[in-house]
C-alpha positions, 0 to 999 in steps of 0.5 A: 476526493469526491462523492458520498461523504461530508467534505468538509468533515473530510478536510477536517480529517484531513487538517488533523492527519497532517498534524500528526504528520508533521508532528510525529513523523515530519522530524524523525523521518530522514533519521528513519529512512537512514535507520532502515526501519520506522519505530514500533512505537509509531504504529501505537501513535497512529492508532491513538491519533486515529489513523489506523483502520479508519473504515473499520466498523465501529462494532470491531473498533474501527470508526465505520467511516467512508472509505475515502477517509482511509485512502486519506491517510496514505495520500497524505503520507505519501504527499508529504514525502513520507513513501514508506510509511504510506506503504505499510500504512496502506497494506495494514489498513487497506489490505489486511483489514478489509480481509478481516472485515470481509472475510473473518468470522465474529471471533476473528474480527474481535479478536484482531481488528480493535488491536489493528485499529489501536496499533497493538496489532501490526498487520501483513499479508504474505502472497509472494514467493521467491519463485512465485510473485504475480504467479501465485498459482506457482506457490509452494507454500503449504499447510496440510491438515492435521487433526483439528490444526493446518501444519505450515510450511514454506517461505515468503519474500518482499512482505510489508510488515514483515519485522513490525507484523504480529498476524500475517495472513499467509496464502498457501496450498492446501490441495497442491493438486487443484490449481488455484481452487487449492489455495487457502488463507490463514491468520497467522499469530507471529508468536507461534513456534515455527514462525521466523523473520529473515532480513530486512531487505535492502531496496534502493527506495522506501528506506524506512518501509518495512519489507521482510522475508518470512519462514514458516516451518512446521507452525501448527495453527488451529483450525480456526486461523483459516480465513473464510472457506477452504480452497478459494483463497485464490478468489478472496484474492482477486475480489480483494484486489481492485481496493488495492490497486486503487489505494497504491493509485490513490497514493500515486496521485498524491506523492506525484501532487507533492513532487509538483509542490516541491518543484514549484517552489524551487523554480520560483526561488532558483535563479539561471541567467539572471531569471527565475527558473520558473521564467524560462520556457522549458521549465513553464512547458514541463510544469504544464505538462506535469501538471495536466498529467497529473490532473487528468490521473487524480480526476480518475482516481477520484471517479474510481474511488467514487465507484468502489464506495457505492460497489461498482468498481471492477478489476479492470478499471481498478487496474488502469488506475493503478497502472495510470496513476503509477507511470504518472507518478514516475514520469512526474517524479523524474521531470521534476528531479530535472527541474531540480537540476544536480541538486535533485541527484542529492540526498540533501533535497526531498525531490530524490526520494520522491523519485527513489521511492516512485519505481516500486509503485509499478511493481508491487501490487502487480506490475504494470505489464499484469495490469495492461494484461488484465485490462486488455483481457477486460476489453478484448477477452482472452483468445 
């Protein structure tokens, strides 16, 4: 990464995250992925270790630093084949809090995240619907005013988080009739009667990601779990969105240089027609492609994660890392399950379920067509 921090203190950082890493999920995380779930008790351990909520301000807990040092723990996660767990670290840390840290007032702050930076607290937050995913204006979630509390109705699906999630921040109408100006944010407390978990639903990667649907039906929260003003949830939104697209671009990068490590290594130690793998011309033009492909993608990323810490990256450019860096990554993934050969077809070598868990990247956090649409009104405008 560039810019604005110490590099050496961040490749300090980086020393103790992969530590930990190795230590606290490196042994267990085949056992999770089959599980279909990680440990509660992970997120305690992250929290202890530091890892959570890194740019927090240190006056709710956090440690108030750079915002390169937060993009660190989930690149790193995802570098060491740990997909799923990058996810959910991303959105709690990346997503979540920086609403908080935005948006909430003092009370709210104090209130949720030191518990978020210490692991006490596991944080959601809960756009998509079954009929409404990169539509949002089309949401039928609800919550109406009554009195001095907001009644919560409605349903959400594909939220990371959602088992492990003790506050959500759920987006809902408030005025059905007003559009986008009628969507409002709550801080949702997973305690309060009416909230309820459905399954945790079968994905074909990220195993151990903690993907849930969630129902609320008639909960009452108090007038003070409304984040920031009412109806312009939809604006929070969109300014909240260029970090994370950047973020799950950053986390691309970062699992497409850990597919290459992987593939390095074992065309350096497979044998075909009496040469190393690594010999044959094919397997030389693919690693210089990929390579190359994956540089020129990391580079821009690099740039962008520059221009969001001195503010000055916008929705678009934050859109084209993410879609770059996303295809990117698929691309790598699969070229080098190809090196691999029907060896990479089996569960037995981590290169599958660096190309398993590389698809949803193009997917969540708005697809790559929206991302070419946002791009393309950016350059072209909108007629």
């Amino acid at each position: 990464m560039t810019s604005t921090v110490d590099n050496e203190e961040l490749t300090l950082f980086r020393d103790m995250v992969v530590k930990v890493l190795e230590t606290e999920v490196a042994p267990y995380y085949e056992q999770w992925e089959k599980a279909g779930l990680v440990p509660r008790e992970l997120w305690n351990i992250l929290g202890q270790a530091g890892m959570l909520g890194v740019d927090v301000p240190e006056e709710c807990g956090g440690c108030g630093a750079p915002f390169e040092y937060s993009v660190l723990v989930g690149a790193e996660m995802a570098r060491m084949g740990f997909g799923a767990l990058a996810t959910n670290v991303m959105v709690h840390s990346d997503i979540v809090a920086p609403y908080l840290s935005h948006l909430a007032n003092d009370h709210q702050k104090q209130h949720w995240l030191p518990k978020m930076v210490s692991g006490e607290a596991v944080g959601a937050i809960a756009m998509t619907e079954p009929g409404a995913g990169s539509d949002l204006q089309a949401m039928r979630s609800h919550a109406v005013r009554d009195g001095d509390e907001y009644v919560l109705n409605g349903s959400k699906t594909f939220i990371t988080n959602g088992q492990h999630a003790d506050m959500v921040i759920v987006a809902a109408k408030t005025d059905p009739a007003a559009g986008a100006r009628g969507i409002s944010l709550f801080l949702v407390d997973t305690t309060l009667p009416g909230f309820s978990r459905g399954r945790n639903i079968d994905k074909i990667g990220q195993h151990s990601g903690d993907t849930s649907e969630l129902f609320f039906e008639d909960v009452r929260l108090p007038a003070s779990a409304l984040l920031g003003e009412e109806g312009k949830g939809f604006v929070y939104l969109m300014q909240e969105l260029p970090r994370e697209r950047l973020v799950i671009g950053a986390i691309g990068a970062a699992a497409a240089r850990g597919a290459l490590d992987l593939t390095l290594k074992y065309v350096d130690e497979r044998w075909v027609f009496g040469q190393k793998l690594k010999q044959l011309q094919n397997t030389r033009f693919r690693i210089a492609e990929m390579e190359t492909d994956y540089r020129v993608n990391q580079a821009f990323v690099d740039q962008c994660l520059a221009q969001y810490s001195r503010g000055e990256l916008d929705a678009a450019t934050a859109s084209m890392a993410k879609f770059s860096a996303t295809e990117m990554q698929c691309r790598v993934a699969d070229g080098c399950l190809q090196l691999f050969g029907g060896y990479g077809y089996t569960t037995e070598y981590p290169i599958s379920r660096a190309f398993i868990d590389a698809r949803v990247q193009r997917i969540y956090g708005g697809t790559s067509e929206v991302m070419k649409e946002v791009i393309a009104r950016s350059v072209l405008g909108r007629d």
